[in-house]
N, CA, C, O and CB atoms as a CASP TS submission, in Angstrom:
PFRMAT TS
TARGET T0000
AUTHOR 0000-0000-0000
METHOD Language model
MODEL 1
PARENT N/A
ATOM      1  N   UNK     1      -8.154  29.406  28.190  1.00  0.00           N
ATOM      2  CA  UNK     1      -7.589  28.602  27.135  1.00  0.00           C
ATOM      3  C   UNK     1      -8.622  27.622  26.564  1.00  0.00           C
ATOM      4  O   UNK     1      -9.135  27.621  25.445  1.00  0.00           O
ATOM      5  CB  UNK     1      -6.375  27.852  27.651  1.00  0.00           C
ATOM      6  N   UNK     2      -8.784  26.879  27.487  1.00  0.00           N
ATOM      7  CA  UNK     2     -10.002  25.693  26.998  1.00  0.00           C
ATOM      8  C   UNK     2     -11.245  25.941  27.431  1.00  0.00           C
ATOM      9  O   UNK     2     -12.077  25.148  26.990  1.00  0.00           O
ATOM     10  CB  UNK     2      -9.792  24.223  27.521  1.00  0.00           C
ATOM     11  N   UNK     3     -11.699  26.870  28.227  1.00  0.00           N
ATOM     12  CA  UNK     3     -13.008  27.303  28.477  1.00  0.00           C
ATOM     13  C   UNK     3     -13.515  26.385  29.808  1.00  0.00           C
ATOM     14  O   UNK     3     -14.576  26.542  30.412  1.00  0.00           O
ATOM     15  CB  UNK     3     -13.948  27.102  27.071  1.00  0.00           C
ATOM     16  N   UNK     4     -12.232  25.166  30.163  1.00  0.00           N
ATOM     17  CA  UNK     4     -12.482  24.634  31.449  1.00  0.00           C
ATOM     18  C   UNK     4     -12.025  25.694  32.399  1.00  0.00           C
ATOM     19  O   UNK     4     -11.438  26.723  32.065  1.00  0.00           O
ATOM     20  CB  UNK     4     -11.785  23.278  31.678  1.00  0.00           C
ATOM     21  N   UNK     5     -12.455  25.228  34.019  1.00  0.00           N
ATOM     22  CA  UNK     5     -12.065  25.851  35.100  1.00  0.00           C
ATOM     23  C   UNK     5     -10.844  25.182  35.586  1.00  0.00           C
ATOM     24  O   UNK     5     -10.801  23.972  35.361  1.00  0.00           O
ATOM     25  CB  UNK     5     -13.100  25.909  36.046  1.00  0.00           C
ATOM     26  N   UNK     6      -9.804  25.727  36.228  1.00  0.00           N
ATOM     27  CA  UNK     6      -8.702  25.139  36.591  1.00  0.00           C
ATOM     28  C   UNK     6      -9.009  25.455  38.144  1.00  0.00           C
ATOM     29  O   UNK     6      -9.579  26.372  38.735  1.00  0.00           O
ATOM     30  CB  UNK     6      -7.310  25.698  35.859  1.00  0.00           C
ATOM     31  N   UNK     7      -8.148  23.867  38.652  1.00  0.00           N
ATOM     32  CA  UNK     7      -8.055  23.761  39.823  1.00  0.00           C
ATOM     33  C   UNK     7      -7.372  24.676  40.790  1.00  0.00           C
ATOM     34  O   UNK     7      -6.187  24.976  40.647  1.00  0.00           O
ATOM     35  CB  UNK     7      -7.687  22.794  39.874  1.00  0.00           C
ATOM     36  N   UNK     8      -7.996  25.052  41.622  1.00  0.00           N
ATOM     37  CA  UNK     8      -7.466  25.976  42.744  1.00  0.00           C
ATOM     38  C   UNK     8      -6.650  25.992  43.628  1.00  0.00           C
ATOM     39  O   UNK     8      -6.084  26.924  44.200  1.00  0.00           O
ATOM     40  CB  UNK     8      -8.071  26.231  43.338  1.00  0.00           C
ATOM     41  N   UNK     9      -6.573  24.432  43.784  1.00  0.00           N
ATOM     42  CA  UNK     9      -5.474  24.448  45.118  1.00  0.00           C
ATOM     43  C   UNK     9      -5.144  22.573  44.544  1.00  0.00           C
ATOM     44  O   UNK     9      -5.566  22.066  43.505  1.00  0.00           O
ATOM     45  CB  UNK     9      -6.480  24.846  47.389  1.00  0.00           C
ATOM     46  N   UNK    10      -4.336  21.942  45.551  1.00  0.00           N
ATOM     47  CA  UNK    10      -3.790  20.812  45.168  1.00  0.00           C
ATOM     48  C   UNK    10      -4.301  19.501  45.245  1.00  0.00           C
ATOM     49  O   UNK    10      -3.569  18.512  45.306  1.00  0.00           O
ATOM     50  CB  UNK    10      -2.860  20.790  45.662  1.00  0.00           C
ATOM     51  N   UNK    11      -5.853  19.448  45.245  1.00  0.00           N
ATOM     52  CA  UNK    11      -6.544  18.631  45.174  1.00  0.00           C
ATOM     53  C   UNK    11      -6.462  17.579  46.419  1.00  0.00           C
ATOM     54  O   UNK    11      -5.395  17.803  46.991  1.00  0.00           O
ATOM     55  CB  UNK    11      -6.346  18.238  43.998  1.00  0.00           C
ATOM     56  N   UNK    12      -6.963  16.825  46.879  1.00  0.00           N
ATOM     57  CA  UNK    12      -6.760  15.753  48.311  1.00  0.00           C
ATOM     58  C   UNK    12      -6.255  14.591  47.765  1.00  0.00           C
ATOM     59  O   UNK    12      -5.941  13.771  48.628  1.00  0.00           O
ATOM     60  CB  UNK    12      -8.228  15.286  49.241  1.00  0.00           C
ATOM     61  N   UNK    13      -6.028  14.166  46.377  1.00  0.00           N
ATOM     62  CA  UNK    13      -5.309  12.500  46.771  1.00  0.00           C
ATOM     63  C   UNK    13      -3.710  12.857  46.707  1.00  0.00           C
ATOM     64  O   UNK    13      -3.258  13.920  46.279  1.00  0.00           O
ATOM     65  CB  UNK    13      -5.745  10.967  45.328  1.00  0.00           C
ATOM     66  N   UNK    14      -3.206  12.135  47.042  1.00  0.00           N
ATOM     67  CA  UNK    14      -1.621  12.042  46.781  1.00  0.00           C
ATOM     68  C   UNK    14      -1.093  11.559  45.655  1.00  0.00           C
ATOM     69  O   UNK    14      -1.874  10.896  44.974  1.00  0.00           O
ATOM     70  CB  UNK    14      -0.993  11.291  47.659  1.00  0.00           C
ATOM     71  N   UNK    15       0.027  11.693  45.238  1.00  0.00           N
ATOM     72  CA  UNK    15       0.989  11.205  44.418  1.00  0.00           C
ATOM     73  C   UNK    15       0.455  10.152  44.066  1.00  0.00           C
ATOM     74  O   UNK    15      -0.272   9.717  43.173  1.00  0.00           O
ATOM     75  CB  UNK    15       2.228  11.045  44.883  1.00  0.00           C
ATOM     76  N   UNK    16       1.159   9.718  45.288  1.00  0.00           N
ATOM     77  CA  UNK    16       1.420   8.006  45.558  1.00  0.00           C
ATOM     78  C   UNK    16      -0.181   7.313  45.500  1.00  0.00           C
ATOM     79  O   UNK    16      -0.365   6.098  45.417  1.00  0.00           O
ATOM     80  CB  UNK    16       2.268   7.650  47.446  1.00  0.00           C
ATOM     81  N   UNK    17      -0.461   7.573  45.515  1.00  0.00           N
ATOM     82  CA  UNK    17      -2.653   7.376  46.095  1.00  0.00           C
ATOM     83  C   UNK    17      -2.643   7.089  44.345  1.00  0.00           C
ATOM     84  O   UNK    17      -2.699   6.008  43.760  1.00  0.00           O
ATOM     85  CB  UNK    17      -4.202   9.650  47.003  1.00  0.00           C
ATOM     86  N   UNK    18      -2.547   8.510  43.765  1.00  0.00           N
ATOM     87  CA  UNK    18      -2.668   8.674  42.099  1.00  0.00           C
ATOM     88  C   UNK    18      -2.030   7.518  41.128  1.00  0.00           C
ATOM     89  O   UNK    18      -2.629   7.086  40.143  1.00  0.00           O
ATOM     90  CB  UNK    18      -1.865  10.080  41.659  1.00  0.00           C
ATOM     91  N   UNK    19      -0.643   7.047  41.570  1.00  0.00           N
ATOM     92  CA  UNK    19      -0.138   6.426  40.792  1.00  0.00           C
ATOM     93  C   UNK    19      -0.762   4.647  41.767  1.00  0.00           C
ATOM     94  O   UNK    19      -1.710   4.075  41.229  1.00  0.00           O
ATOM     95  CB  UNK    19       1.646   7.039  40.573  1.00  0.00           C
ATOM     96  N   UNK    20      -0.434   4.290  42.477  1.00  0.00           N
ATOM     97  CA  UNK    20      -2.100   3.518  42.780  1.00  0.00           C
ATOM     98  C   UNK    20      -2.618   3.434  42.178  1.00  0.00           C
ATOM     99  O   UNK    20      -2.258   2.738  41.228  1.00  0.00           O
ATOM    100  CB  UNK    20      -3.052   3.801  43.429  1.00  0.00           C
ATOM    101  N   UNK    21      -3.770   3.974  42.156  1.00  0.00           N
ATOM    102  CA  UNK    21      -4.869   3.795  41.129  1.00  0.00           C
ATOM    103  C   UNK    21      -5.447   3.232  39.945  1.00  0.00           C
ATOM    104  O   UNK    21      -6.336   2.475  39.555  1.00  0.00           O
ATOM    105  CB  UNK    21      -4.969   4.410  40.885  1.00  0.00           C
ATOM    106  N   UNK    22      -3.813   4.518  39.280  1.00  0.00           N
ATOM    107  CA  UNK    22      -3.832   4.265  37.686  1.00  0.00           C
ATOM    108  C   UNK    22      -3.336   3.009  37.269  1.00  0.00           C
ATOM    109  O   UNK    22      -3.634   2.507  36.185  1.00  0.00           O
ATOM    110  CB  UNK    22      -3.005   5.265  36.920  1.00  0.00           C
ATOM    111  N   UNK    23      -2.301   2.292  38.422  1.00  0.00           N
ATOM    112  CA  UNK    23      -2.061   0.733  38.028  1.00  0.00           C
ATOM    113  C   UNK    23      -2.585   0.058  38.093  1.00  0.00           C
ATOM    114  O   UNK    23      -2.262  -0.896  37.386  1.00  0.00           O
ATOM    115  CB  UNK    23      -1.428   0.100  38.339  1.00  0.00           C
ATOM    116  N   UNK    24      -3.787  -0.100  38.918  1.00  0.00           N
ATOM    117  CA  UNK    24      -4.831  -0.783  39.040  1.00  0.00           C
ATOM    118  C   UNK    24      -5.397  -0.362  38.124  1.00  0.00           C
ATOM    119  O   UNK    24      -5.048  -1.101  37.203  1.00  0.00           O
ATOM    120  CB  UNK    24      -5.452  -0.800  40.086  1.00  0.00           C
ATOM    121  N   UNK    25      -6.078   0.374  37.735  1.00  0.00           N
ATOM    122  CA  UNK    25      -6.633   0.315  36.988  1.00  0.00           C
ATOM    123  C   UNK    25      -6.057  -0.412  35.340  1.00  0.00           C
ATOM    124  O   UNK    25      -6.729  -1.217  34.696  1.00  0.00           O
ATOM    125  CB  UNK    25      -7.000   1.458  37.201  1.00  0.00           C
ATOM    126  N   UNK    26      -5.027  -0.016  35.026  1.00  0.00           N
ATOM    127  CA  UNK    26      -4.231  -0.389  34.056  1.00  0.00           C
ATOM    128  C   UNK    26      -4.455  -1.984  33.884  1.00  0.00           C
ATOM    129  O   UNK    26      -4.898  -2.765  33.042  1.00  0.00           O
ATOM    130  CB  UNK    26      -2.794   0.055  34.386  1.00  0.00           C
ATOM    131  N   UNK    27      -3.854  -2.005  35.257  1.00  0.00           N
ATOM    132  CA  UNK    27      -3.934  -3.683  35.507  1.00  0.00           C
ATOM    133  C   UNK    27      -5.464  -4.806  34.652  1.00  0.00           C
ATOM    134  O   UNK    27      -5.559  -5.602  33.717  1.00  0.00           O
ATOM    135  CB  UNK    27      -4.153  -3.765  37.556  1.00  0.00           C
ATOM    136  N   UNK    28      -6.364  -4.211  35.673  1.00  0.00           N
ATOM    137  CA  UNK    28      -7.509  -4.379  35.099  1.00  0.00           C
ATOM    138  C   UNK    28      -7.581  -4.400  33.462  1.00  0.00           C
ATOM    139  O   UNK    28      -7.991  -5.367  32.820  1.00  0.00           O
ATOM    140  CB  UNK    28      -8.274  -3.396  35.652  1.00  0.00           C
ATOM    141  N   UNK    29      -7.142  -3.244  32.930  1.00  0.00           N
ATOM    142  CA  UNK    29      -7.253  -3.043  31.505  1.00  0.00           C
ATOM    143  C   UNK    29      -7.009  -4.593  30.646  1.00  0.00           C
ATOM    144  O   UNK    29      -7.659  -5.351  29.925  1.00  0.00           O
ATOM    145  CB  UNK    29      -6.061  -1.833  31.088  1.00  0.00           C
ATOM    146  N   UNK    30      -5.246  -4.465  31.413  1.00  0.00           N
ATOM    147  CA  UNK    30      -4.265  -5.366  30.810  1.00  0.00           C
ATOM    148  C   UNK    30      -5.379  -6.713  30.472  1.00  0.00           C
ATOM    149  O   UNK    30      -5.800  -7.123  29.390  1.00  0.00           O
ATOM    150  CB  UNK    30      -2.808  -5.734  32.006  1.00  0.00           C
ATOM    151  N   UNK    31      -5.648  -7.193  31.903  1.00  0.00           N
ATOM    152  CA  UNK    31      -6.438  -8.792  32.111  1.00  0.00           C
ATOM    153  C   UNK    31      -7.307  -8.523  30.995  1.00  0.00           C
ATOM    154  O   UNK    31      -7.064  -9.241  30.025  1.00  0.00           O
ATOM    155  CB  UNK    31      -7.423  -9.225  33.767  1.00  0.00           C
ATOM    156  N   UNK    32      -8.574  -7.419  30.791  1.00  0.00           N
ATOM    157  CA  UNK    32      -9.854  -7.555  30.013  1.00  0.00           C
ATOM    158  C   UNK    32      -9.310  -7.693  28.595  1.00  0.00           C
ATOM    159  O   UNK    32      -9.933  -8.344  27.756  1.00  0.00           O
ATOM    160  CB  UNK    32     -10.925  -6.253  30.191  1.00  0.00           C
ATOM    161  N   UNK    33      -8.015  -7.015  28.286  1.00  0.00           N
ATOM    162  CA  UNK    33      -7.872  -7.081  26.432  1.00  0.00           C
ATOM    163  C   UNK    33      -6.441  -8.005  26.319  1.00  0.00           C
ATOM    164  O   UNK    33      -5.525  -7.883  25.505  1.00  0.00           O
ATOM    165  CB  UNK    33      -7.572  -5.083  25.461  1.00  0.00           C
ATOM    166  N   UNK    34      -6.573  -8.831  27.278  1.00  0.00           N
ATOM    167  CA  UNK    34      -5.250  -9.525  26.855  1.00  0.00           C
ATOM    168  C   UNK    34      -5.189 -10.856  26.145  1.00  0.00           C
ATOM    169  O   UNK    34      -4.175 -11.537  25.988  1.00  0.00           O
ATOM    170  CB  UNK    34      -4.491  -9.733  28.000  1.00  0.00           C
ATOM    171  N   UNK    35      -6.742 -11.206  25.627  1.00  0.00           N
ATOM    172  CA  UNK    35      -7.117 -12.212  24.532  1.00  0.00           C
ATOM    173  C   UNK    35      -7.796 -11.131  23.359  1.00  0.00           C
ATOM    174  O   UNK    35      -8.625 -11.437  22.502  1.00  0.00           O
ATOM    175  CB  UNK    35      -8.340 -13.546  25.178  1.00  0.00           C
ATOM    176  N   UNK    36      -7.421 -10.304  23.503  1.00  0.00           N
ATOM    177  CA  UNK    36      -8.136  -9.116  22.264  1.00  0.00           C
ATOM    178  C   UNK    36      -6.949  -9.328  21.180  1.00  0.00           C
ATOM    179  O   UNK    36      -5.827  -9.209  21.673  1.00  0.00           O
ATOM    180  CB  UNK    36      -8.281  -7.017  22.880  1.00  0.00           C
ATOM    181  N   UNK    37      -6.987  -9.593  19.920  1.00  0.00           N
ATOM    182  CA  UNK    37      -6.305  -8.994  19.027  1.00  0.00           C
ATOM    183  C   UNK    37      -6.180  -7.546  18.793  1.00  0.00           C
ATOM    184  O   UNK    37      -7.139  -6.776  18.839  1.00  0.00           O
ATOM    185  CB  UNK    37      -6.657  -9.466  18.115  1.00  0.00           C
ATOM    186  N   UNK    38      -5.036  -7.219  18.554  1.00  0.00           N
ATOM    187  CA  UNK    38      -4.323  -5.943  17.788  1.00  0.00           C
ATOM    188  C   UNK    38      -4.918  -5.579  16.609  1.00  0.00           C
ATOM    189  O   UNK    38      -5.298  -6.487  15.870  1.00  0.00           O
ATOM    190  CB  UNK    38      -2.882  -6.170  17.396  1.00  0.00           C
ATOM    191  N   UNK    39      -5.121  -4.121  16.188  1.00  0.00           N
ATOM    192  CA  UNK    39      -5.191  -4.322  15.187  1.00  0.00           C
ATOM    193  C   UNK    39      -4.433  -4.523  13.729  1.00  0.00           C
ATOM    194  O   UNK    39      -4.882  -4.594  12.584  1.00  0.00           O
ATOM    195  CB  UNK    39      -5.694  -3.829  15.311  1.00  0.00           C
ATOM    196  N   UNK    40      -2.845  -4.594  14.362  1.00  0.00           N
ATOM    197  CA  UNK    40      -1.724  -5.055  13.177  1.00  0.00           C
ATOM    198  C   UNK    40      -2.005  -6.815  13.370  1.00  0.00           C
ATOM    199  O   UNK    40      -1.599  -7.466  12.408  1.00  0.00           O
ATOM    200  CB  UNK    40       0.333  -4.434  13.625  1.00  0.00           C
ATOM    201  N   UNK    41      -2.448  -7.372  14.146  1.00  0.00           N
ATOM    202  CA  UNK    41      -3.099  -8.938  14.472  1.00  0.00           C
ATOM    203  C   UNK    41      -3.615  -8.979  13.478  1.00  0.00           C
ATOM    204  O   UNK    41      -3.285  -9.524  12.424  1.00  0.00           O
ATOM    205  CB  UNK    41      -4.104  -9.330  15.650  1.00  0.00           C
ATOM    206  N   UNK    42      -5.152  -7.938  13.968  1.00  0.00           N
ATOM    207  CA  UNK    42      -6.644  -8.584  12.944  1.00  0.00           C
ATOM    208  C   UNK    42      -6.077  -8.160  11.640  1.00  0.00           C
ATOM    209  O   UNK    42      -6.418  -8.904  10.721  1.00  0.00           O
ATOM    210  CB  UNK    42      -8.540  -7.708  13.222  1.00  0.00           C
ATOM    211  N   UNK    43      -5.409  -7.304  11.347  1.00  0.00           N
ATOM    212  CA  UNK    43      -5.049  -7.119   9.522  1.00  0.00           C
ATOM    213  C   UNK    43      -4.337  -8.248   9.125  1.00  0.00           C
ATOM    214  O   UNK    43      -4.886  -8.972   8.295  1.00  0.00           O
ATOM    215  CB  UNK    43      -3.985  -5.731   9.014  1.00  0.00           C
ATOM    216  N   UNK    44      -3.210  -8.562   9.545  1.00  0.00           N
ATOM    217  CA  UNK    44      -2.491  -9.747   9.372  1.00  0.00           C
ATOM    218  C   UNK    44      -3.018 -11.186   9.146  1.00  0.00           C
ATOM    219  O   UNK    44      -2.470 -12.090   8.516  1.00  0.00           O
ATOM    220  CB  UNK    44      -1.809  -9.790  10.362  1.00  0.00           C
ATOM    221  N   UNK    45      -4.308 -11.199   9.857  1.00  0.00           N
ATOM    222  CA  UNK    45      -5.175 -12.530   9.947  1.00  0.00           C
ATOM    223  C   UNK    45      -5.875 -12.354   8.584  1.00  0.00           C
ATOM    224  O   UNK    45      -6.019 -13.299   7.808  1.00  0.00           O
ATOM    225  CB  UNK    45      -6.337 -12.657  11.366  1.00  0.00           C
ATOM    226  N   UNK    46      -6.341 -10.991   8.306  1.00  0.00           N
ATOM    227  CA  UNK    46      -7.664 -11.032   7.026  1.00  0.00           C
ATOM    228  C   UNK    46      -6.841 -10.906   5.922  1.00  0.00           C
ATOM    229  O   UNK    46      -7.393 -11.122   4.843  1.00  0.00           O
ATOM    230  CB  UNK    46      -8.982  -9.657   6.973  1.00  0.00           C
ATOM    231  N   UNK    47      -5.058 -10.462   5.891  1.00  0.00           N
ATOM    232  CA  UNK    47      -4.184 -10.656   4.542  1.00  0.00           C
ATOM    233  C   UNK    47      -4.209 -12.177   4.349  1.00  0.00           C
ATOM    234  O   UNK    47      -4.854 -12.677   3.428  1.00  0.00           O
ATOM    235  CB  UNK    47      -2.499 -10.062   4.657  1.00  0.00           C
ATOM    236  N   UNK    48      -3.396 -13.026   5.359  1.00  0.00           N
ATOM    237  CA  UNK    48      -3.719 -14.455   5.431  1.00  0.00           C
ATOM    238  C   UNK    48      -4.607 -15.155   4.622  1.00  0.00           C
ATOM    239  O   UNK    48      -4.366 -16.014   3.774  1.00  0.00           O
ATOM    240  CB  UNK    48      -4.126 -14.697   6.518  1.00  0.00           C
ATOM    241  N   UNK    49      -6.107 -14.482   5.143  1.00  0.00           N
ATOM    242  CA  UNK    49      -7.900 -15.449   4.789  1.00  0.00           C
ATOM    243  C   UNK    49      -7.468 -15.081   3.368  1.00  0.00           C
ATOM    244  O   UNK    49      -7.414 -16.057   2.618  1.00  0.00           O
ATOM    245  CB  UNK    49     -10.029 -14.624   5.497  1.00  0.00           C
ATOM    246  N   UNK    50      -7.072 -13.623   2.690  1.00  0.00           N
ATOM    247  CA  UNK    50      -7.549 -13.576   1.671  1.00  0.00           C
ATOM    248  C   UNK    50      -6.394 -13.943   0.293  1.00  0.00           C
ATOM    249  O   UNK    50      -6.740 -14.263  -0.844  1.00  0.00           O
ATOM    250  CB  UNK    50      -8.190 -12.282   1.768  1.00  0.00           C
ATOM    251  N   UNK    51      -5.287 -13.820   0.685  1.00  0.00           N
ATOM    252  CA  UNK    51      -4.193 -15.150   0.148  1.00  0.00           C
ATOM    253  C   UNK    51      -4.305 -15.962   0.167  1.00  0.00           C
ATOM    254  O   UNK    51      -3.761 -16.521  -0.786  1.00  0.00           O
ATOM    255  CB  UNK    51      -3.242 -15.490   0.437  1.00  0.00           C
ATOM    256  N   UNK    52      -5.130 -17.009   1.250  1.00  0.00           N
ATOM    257  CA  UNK    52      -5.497 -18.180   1.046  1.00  0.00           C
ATOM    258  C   UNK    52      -6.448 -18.605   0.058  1.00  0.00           C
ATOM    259  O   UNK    52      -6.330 -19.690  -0.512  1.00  0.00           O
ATOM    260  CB  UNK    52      -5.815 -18.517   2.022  1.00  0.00           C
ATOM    261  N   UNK    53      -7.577 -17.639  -0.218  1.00  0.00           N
ATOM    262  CA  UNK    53      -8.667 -17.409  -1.238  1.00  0.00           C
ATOM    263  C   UNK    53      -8.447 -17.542  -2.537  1.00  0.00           C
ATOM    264  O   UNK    53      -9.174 -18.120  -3.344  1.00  0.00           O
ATOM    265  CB  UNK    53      -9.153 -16.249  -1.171  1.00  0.00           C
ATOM    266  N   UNK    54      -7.204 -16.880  -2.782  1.00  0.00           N
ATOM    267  CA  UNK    54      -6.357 -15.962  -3.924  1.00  0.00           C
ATOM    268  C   UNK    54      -5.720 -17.762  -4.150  1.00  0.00           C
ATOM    269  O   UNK    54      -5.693 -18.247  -5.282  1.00  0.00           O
ATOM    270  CB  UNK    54      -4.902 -14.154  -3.222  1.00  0.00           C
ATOM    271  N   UNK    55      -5.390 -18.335  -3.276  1.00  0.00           N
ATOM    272  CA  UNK    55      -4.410 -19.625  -4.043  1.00  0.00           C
ATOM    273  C   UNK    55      -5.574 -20.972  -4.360  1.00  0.00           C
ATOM    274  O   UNK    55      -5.458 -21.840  -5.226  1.00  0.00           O
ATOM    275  CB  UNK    55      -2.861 -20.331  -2.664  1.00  0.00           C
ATOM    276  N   UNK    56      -6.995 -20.760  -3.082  1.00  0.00           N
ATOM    277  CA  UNK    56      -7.302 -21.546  -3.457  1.00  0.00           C
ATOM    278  C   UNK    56      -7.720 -21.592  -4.909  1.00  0.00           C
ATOM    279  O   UNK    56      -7.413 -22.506  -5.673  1.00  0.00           O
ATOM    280  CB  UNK    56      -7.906 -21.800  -2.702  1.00  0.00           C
ATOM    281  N   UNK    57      -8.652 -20.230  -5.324  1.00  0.00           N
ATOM    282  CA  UNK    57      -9.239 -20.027  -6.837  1.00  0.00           C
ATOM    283  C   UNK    57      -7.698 -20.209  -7.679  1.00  0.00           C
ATOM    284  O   UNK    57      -7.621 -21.007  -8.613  1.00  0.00           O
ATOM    285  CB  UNK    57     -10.144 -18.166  -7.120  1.00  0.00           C
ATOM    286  N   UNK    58      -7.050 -19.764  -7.443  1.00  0.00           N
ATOM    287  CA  UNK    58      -6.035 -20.406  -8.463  1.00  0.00           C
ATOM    288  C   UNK    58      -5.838 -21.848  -8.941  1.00  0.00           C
ATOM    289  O   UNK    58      -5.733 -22.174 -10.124  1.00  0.00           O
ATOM    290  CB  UNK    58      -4.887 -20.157  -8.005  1.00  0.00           C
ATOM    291  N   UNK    59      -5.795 -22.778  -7.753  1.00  0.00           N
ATOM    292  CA  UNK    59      -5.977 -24.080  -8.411  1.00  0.00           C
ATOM    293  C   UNK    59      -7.132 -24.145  -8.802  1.00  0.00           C
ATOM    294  O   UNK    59      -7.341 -25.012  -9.651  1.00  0.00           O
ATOM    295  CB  UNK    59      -5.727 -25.187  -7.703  1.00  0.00           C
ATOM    296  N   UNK    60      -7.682 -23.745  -8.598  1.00  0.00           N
ATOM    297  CA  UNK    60      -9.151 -24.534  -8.952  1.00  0.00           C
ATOM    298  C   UNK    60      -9.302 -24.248 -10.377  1.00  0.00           C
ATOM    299  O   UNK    60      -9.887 -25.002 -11.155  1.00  0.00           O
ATOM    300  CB  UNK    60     -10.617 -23.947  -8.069  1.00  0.00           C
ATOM    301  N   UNK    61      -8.603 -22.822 -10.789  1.00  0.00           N
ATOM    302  CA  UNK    61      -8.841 -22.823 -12.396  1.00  0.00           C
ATOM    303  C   UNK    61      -7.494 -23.400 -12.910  1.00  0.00           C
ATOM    304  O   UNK    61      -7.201 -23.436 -14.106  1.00  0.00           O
ATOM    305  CB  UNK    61      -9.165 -21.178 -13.112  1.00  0.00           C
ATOM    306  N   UNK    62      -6.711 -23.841 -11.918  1.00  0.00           N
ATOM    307  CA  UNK    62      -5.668 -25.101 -12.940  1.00  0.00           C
ATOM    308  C   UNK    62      -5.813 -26.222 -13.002  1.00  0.00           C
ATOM    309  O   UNK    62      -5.229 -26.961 -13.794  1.00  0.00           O
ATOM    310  CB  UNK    62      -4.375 -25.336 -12.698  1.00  0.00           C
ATOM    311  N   UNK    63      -6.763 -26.606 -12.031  1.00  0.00           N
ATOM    312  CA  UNK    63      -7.862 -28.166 -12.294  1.00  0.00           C
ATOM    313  C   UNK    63      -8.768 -27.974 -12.986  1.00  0.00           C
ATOM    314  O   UNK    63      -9.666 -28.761 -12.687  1.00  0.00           O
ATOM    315  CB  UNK    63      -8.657 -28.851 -11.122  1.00  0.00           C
ATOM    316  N   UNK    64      -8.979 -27.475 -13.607  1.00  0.00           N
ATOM    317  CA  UNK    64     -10.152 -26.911 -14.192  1.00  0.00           C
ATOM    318  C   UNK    64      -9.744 -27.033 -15.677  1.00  0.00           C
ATOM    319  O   UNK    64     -10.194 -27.697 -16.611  1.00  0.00           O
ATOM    320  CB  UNK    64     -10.510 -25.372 -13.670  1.00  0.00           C
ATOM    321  N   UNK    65      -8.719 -26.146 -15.554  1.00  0.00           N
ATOM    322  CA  UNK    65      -8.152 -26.012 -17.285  1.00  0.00           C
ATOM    323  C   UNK    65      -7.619 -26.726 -18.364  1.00  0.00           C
ATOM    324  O   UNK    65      -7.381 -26.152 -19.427  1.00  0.00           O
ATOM    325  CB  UNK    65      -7.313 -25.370 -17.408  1.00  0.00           C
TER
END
């Protein structure tokens, strides 16, 4: 199918060993990106910057005018 080799027999960790692991590891994940913005965050932040842009030049050409 994929040109990989498939496993032969049922490998040595367990279930339970497997799902272990992957929570830890997860875990880990969680801690390293859990001051990371999203990226529906970072879009939301740069609509913000650039509405703010959009109102400041607006006054400025109604002080202006």
């Amino acid at each position: 199918m994929t040109g990989n080799e498939i496993l032969q027999n049922a490998g040595a960790i367990s279930h339970q060993t497997a799902l272990k692991k992957a929570n830890e590891e997860y875990e880990k994940f969680k801690e390293k990106t859990k001051n990371e913005l999203s990226n529906v965050e970072k879009h939301f932040v740069q609509q913000i910057e650039q509405t703010a842009k959009k109102i400041t030049k607006s006054k400025g050409k109604k002080d202006n005018g």
